[in-house]
C-alpha positions in Angstrom: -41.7 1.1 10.2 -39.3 -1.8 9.5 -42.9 -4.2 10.1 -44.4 -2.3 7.7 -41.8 -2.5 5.0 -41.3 -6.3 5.3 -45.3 -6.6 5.6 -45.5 -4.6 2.3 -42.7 -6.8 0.4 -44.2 -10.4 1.7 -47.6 -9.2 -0.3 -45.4 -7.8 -3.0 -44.2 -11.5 -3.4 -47.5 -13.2 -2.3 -49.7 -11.3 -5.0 -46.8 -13.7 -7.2 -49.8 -16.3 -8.5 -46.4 -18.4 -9.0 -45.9 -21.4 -5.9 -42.9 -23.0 -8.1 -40.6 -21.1 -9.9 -37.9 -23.4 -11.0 -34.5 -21.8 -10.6 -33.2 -20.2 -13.8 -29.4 -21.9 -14.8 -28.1 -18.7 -14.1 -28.9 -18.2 -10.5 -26.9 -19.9 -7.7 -28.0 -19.9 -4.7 -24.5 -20.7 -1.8 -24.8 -22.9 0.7 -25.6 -21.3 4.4 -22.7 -20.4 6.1 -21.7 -22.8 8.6 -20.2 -20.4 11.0 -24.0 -18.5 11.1 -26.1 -21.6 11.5 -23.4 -22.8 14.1 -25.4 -20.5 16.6 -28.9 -21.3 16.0 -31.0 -23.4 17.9 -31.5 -26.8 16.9 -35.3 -25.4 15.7 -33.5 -22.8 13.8 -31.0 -24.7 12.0 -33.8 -27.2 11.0 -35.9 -24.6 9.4 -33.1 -22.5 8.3 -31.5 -25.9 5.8 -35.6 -26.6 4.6 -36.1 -23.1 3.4 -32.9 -22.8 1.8 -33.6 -26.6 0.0 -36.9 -24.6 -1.0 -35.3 -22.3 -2.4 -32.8 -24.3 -4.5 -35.6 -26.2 -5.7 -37.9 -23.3 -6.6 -40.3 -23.5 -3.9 -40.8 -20.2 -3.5 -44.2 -20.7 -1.2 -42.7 -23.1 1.1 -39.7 -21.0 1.5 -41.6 -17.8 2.7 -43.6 -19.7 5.1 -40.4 -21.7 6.7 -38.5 -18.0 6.6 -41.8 -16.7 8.3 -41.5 -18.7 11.2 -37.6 -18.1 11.1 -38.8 -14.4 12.2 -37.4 -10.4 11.3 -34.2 -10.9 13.9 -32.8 -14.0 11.9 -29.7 -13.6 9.9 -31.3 -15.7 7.4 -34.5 -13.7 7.0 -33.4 -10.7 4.6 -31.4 -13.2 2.5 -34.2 -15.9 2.1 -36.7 -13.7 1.1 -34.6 -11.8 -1.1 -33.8 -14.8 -3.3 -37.1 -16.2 -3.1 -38.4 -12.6 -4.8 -35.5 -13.3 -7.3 -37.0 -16.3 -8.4 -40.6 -14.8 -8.7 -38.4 -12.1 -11.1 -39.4 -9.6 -8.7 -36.1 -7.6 -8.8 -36.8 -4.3 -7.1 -37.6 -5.9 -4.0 -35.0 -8.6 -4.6 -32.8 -5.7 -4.5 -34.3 -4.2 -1.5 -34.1 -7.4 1.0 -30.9 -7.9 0.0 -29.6 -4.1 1.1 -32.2 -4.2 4.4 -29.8 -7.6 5.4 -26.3 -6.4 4.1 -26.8 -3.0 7.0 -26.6 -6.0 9.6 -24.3 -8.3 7.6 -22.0 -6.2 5.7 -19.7 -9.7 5.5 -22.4 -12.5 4.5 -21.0 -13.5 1.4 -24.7 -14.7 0.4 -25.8 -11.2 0.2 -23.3 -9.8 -1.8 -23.8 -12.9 -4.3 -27.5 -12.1 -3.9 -27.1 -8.4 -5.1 -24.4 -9.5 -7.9 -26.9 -11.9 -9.4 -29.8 -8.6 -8.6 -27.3 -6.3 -10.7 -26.5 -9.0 -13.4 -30.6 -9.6 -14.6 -30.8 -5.9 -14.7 -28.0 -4.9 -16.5 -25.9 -3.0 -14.2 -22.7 -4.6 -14.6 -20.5 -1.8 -12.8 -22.3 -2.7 -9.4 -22.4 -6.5 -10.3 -18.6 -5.9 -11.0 -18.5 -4.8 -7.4 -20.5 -7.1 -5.7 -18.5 -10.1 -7.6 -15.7 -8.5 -6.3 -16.5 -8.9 -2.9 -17.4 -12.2 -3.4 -14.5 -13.0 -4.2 -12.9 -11.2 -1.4 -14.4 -14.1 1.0 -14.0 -16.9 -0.8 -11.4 -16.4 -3.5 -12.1 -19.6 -5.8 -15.8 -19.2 -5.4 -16.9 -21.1 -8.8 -20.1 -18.7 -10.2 -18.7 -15.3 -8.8 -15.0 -16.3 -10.2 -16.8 -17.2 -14.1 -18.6 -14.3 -13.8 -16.0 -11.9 -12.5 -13.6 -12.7 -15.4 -16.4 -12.9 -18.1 -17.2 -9.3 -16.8 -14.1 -8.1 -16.1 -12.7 -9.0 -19.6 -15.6 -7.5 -21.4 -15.5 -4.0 -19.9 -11.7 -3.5 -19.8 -12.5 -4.2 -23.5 -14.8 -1.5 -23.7 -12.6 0.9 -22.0 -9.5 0.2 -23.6 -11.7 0.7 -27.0 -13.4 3.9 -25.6 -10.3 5.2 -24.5 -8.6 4.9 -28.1 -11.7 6.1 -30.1 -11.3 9.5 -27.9 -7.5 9.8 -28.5 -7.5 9.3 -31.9 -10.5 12.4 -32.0 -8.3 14.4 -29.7 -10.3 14.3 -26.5 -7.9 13.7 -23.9 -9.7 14.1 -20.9 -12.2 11.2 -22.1 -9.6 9.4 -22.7 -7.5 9.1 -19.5 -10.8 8.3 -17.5 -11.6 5.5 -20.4 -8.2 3.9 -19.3 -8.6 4.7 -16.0 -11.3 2.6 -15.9 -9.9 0.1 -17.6 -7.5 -0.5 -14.5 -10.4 -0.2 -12.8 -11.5 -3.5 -14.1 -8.0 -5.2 -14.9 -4.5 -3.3 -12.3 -2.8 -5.6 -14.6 -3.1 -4.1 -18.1 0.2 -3.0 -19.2 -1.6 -1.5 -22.2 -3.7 1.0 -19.8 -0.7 1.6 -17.7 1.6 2.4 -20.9 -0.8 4.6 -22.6 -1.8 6.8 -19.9 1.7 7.4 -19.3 2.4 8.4 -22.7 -0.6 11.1 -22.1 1.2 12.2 -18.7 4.4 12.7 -20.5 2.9 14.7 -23.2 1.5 16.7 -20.5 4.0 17.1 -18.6 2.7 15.4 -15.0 6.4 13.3 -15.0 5.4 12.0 -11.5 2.0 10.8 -12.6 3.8 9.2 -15.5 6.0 7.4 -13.3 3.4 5.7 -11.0 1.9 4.2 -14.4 5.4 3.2 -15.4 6.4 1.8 -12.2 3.0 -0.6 -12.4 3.9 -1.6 -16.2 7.0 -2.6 -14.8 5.8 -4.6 -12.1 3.6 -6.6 -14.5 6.6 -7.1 -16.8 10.0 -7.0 -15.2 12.1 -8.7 -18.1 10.5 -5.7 -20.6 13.9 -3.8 -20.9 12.0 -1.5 -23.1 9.2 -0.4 -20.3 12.3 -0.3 -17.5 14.2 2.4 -20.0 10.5 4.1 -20.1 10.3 4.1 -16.6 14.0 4.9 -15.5 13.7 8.1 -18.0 10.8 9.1 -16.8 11.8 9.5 -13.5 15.0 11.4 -14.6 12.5 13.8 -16.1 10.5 14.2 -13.0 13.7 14.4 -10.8 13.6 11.4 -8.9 17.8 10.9 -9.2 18.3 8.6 -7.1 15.3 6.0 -8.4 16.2 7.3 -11.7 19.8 5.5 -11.4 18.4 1.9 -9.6 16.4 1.6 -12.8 19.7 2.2 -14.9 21.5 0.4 -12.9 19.6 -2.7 -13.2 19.5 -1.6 -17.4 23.4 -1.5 -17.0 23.1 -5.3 -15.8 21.0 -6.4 -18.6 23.0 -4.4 -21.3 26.4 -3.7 -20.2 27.4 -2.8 -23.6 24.2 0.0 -24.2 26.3 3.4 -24.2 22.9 5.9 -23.8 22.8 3.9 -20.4 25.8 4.4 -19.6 25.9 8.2 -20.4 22.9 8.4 -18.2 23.9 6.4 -15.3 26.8 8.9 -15.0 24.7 11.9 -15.6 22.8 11.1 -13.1 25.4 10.2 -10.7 26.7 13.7 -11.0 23.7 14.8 -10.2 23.4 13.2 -7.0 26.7 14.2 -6.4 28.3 11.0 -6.0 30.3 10.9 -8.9 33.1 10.6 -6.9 31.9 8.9 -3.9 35.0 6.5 -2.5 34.9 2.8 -2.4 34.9 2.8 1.1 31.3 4.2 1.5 30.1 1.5 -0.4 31.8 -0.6 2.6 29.4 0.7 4.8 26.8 -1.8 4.7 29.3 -4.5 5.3 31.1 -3.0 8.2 30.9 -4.9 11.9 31.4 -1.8 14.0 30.6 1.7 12.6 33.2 4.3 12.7 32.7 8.2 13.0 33.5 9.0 9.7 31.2 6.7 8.2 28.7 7.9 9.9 29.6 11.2 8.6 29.7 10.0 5.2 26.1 8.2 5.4 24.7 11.5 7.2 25.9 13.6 3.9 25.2 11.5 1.7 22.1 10.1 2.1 20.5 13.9 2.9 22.2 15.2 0.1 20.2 18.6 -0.7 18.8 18.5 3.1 21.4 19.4 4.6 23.4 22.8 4.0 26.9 21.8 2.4 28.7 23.4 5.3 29.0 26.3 7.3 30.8 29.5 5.8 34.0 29.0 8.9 35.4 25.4 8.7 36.6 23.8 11.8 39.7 23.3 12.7 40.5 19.5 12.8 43.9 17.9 12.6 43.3 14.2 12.4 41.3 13.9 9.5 43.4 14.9 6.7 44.1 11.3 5.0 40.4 10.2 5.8 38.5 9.0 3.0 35.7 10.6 4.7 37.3 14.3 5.0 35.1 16.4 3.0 32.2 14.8 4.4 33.2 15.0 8.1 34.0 18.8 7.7 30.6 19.1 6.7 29.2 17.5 9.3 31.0 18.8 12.2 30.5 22.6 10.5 26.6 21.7 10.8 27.3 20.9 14.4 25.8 17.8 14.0 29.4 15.8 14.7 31.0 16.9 17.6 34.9 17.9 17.3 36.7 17.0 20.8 38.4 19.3 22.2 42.0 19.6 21.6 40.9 19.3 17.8 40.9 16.0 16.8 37.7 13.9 15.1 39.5 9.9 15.7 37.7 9.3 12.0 38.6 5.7 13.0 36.6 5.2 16.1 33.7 3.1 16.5 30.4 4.7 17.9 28.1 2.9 20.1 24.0 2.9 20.7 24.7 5.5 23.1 26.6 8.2 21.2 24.3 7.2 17.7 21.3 8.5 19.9 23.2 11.4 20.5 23.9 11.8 16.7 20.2 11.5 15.8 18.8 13.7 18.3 21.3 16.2 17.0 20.7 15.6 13.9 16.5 15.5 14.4 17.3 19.6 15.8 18.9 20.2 12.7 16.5 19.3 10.6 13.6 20.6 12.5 15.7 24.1 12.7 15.1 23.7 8.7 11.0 23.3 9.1 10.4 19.3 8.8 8.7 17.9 11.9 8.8 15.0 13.8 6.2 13.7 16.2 6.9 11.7 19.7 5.2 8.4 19.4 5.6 7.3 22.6 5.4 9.9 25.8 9.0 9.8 27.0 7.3 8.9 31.0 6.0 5.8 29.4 9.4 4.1 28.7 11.8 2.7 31.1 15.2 1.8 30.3 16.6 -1.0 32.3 20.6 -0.6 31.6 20.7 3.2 31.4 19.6 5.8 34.8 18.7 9.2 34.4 21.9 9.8 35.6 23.5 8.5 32.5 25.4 11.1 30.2 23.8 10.1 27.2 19.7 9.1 29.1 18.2 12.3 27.4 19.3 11.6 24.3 18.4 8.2 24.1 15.2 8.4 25.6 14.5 11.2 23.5 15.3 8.8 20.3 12.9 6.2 21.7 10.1 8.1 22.3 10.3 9.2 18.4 10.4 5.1 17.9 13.5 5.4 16.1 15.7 3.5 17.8 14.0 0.4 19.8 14.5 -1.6 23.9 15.6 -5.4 23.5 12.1 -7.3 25.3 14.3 -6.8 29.0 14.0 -2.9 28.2 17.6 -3.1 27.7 19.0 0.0 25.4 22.7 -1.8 25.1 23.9 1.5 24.9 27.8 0.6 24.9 27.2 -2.0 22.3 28.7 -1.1 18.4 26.5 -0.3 15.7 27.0 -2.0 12.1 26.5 -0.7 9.2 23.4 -1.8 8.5 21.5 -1.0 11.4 22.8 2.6 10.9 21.8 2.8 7.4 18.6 1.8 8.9 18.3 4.1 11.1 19.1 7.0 8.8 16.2 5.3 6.4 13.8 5.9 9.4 14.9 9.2 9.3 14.5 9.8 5.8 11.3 8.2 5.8 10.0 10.5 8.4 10.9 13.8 7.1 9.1 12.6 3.2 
């Protein structure tokens, strides 16, 4: 069948009384890819550079004999004869060649500049808009595909963003979210797009959708204090606390004397419930060794609305009562996530190694799981060996149990370091995994 077809478009372009076309100003043909010719035979290469010189020269005739002899299994054989029926005007079959070679050559950056010109003389610009694209995917300054791209690209955002506006001024809202939609379709980086659809989602409602549009505008222009008030508003609307404050934050940065910040910034904090958060937790990241009632404190604060606030019996502790951490380590240990020792104390001050973190986490990861989120092994706990730590170990279940849910990680000698301190950081990190996991 495949004979037949390419039997069928040679006569299509043979019944062409045409031998020379010369090649219009528009059309540019690439140069063969060096990589593909690299692995012909000396034959093939010759014939190969003489059809494509053919072809840049409008020698339409010579080029389907050379490609002839080239034969159906060459690379080059789709392609040639698609842009020698190009030049003859004979689109349809242009068209055709060039989708018969791109099922073999999905990457062949001539093809996909074969179809964009294809799309181009016929007037479908949405598929020469995607075709360019790919173009430029492979070779990023290409000179035709990048003139062309822009020229497009600047002529239907155009007619979007003006579509989009006729339908909102009439009152058709629908038409015009997918006018601007299409608009970033053409051009991510309208701010205009991004800001008007947002303004529709707000009016609607959809805070969240808003905020993905917002977040974008802001991207494009980070010094716009205006957008970044937009944005950080936005997401107090749809909830999103914590993002919410950054945004103010930064706000507070750039207008430290702009009171509706201000008033939102601690609005929001008391939201969050850390309106009254010590100084000392802000310590956290800077700390050497990590202490058990900073990891307390990171544990409530950072699953704030996760976690239960504590158990209706508190424990009985006696060391803790001129911690900074207090309310936060009664919480915990309540939970039964931190472990009171036995004749009642919590030593708030002691540093926690790799070992007894694992513990934490797996504890922790129960917790949670008790509450319906889910976490899946990564790697089948038989699969990993730990060098420094035997079964025997207290704390091997735990540990392994952490690794296998890739939370924790081995040093390249499968070392766990389990007796080494944690910092700050790395258990903020950890607790981010966490976090991440469970959204």
């Amino acid at each position: 069948m495949k004979k037949i077809f390419h039997m069928l478009l040679l006569l299509t372009l043979s019944w062409s009384c045409a031998t020379h076309r010369p090649p219009p100003p528009s059309l540019e043909i690439g140069d063969l890819p060096p990589s593909l010719i690299a692995e012909f035979s000396l034959e093939e290469r010759i014939l190969a550079e003489d059809a494509w010189n053919n072809l840049k020269k409008g020698e339409v005739n010579k080029a389907e004999k050379i490609i002839a002899k080239l034969g159906e299994k060459n690379p080059l054989y789709d392609v040639g004869l698609g842009y020698a029926a190009y030049l003859l005007e004979k689109m349809q079959t242009a068209e055709e060649f060039f989708k018969a070679a791109l099922k073999n050559y999905p990457d062949m950056l001539l093809i996909h500049s074969g179809l964009a010109h294809v799309y181009l003389k016929t007037g479908r610009e949405d598929e020469a808009f995607t075709e360019l694209r790919e173009v430029l995917k492979r070779e990023p300054d290409h000179p035709w595909a990048k003139q062309e791209y822009e020229t497009l690209k600047s002529k239907k955002t155009k007619e979007s963003l003006t579509e989009a506006k006729n339908a909102l001024s009439q009152g058709d809202t629908e038409k015009s979210k997918q006018a601007f939609l299409r608009a970033l379709h053409y051009s991510p980086q309208s701010t205009e797009a991004h800001l008007r659809l947002a303004e529709i989602y707000k009016k609607e409602k959809k805070f969240q959708n808003a905020a993905v549009h917002l977040k974008a505008a802001s991207s494009i222009e980070p010094e716009n204090k205006e957008i970044m008030k937009n944005y950080a508003e936005t997401l107090y609307q749809a909830e999103k606390y914590a993002r919410s404050l950054e945004i103010y934050e930064k706000l507070k940065e750039l207008e430290p004397e702009n009171k509706e910040v201000m008033a939102r910034i601690e609005s929001l904090k008391s939201a969050l419930g850390i309106v009254e958060l010590p100084s000392q937790y802000n310590s956290i990241l800077n700390s050497e060794a990590i202490t058990r009632e900073e990891i307390a404190a990171l544990l409530s604060v950072k699953f704030k609305g996760l976690v239960d606030e504590k158990s209706t019996t508190p424990p009985i502790i006696i060391d803790i009562a001129t911690s900074w951490a207090s309310r936060f380590i009664l919480q915990m240990t309540s939970l039964g996530i931190l472990e009171i020792y036995p004749n009642h104390t919590f030593q708030p001050k002691k540093i926690i190694t790799r070992a007894e973190t694992a513990e934490i986490l797996v504890r922790f990861i129960n917790y949670l799981e008790k509450k319906g989120f889910k976490f899946i092994q990564q790697i089948e706990p038989e699969k990993i060996q730990i060098s420094d730590v035997s079964p025997q170990n207290y704390y091997y279940m735990p540990i392994l149990q952490i690794l296998s849910y890739d939370i924790m990680g081995l040093s390249p000698a499968k070392e766990f370091n389990p007796d080494l301190a944690l910092s700050g950081q790395e258990a903020i990190k950890l607790l981010d995994i966490v976090l991440t996991l469970i959204k």
